[in-house]
N, CA, C and O of each residue as an XYZ file, in Angstrom:
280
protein
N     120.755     93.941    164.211
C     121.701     94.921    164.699
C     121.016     95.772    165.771
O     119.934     96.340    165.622
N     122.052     95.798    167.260
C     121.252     96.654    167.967
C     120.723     98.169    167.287
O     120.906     98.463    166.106
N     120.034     99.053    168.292
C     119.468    100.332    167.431
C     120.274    101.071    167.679
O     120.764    101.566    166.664
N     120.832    101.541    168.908
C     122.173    102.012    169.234
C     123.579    101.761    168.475
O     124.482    102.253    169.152
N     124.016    101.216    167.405
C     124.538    100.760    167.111
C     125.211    102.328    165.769
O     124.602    102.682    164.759
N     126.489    102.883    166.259
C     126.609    104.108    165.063
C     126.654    103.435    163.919
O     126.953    102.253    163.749
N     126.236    104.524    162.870
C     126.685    104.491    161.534
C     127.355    105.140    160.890
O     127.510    104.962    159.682
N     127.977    106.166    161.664
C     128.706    106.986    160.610
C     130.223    106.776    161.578
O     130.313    106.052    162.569
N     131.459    107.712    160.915
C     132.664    107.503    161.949
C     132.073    108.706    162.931
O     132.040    108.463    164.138
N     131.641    109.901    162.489
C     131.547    110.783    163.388
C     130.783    110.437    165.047
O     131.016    110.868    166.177
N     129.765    109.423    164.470
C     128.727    108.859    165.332
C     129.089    108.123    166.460
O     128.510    108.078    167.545
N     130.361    107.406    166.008
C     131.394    106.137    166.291
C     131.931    106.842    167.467
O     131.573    106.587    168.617
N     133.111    108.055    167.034
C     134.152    108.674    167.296
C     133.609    109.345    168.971
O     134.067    109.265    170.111
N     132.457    109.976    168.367
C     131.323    110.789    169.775
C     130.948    109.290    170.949
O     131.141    109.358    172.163
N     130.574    108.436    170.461
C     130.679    107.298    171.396
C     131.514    106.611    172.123
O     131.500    106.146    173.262
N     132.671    106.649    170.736
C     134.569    105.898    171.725
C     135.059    107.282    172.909
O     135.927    107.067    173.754
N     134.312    108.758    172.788
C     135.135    109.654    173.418
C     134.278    109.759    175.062
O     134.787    109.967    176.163
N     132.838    109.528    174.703
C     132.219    108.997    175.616
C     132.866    107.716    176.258
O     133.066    107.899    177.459
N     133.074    107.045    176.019
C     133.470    105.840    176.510
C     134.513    105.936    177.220
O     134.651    105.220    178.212
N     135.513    106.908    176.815
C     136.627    107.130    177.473
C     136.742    107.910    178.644
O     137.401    107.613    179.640
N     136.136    108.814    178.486
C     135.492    109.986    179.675
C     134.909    108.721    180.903
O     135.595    108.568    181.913
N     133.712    107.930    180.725
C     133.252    106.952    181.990
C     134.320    106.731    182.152
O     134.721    107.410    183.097
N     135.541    105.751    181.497
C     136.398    105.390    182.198
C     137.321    106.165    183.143
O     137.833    105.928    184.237
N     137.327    106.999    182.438
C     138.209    107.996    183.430
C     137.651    108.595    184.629
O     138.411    109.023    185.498
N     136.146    108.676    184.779
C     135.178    108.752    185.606
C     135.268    107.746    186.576
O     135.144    107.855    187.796
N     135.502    106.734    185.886
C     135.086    105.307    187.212
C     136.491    105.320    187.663
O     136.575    104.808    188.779
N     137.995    105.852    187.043
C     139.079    105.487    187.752
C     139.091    106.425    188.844
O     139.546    106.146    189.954
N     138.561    107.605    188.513
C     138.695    109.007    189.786
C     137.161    109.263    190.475
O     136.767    110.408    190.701
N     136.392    108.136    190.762
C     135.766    107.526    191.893
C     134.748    108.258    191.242
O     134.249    108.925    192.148
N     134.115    108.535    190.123
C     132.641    109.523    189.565
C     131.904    108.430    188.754
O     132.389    107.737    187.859
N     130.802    108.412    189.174
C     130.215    107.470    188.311
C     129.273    108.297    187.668
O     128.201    107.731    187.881
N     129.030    109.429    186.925
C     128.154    109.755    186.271
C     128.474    109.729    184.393
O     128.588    110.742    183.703
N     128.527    108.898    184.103
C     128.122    107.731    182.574
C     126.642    108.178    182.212
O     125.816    108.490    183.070
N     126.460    108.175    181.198
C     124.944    108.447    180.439
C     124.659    107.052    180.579
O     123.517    107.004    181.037
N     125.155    105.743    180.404
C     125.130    104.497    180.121
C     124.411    104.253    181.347
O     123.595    103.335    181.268
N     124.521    104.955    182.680
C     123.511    104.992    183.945
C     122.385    105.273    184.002
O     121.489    104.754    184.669
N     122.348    106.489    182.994
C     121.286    106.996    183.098
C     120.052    106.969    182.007
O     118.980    107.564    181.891
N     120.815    105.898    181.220
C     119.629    105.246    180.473
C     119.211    103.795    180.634
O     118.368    103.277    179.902
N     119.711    103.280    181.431
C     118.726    102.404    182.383
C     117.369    102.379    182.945
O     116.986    103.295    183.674
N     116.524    101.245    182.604
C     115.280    101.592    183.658
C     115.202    101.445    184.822
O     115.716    100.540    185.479
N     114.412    102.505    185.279
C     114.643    102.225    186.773
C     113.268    101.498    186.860
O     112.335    101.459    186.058
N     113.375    101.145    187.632
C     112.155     99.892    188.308
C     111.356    100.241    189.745
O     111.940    101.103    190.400
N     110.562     99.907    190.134
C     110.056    100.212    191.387
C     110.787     99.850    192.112
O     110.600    100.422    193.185
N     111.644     99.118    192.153
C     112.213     98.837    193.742
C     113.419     99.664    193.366
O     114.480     99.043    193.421
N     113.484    100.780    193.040
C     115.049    101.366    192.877
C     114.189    102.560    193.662
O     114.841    103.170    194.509
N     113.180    102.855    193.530
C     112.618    103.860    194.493
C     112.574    104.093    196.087
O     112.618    105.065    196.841
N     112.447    102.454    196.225
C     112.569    101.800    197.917
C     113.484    102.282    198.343
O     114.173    102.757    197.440
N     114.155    102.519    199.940
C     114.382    102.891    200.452
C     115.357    101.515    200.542
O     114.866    100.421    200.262
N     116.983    101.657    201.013
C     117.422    100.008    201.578
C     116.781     99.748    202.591
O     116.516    100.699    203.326
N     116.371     98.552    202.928
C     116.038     97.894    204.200
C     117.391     97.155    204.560
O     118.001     96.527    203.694
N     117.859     97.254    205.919
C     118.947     96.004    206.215
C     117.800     94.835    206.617
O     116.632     94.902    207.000
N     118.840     93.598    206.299
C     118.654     92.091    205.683
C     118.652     91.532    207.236
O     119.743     91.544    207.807
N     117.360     90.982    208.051
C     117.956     90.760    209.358
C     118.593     89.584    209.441
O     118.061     88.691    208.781
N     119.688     89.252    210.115
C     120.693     88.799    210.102
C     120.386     87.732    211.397
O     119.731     88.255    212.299
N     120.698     86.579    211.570
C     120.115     85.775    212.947
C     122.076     85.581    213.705
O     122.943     85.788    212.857
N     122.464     85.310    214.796
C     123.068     85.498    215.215
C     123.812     83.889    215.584
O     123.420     82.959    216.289
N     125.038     84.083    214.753
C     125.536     82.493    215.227
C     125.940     81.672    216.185
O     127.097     81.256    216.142
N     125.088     81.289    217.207
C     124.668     80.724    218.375
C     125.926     79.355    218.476
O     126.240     78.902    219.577
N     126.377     78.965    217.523
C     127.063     77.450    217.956
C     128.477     77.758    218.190
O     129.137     78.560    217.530
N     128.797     77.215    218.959
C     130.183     77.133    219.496
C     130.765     76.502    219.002
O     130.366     75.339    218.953
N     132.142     76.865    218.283
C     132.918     76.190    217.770
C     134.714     75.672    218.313
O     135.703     76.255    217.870
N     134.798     74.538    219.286
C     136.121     73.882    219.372
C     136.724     73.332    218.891
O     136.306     72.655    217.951
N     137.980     73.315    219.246
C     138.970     71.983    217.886
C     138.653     71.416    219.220
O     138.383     71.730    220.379
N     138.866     70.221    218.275
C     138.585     68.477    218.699
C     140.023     68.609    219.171
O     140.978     68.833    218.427
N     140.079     68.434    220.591
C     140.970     68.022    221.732
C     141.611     66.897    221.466
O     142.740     66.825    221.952
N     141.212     65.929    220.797
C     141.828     64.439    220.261
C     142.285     64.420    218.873
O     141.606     64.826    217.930
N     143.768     63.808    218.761
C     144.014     64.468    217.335
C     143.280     63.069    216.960
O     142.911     62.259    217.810
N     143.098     62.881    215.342
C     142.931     62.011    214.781
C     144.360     60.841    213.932
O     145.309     61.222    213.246
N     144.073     59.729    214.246
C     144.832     58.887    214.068
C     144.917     58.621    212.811
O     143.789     58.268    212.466
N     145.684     58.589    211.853
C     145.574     58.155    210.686
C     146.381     56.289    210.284
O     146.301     55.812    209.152
């Protein structure tokens, strides 16, 4: 059994009301959930974004001038 896992209803009840609150959070654009913030963060969450360099699509693309015969 996970460790997180309640045992009592009261324990339960404090978790389903939590649960309900994120949702209502994520429908009115807030993402602050405890469920975020007990995540590990990792070294690369420290990094900075880098953009991904991107190469530039060089080929030319025509329709075939000749239909095909079937």
């Amino acid at each position: 059994m996970p460790d997180n896992t309640p045992t009592t209803h009261e324990e339960n009840a404090a978790k389903l009301s939590q649960a309900g609150k994120c949702l209502r959070d994520i429908e009115a654009g807030r993402f602050q959930c405890d469920e975020e913030k007990q995540q590990p963060t990792g070294e690369l969450a420290d990094e900075p974004a880098t953009p991904e360099a991107v190469e530039q699509d060089t080929t030319e693309h025509h329709p075939d001038p000749q239909p095909l015969e079937n």
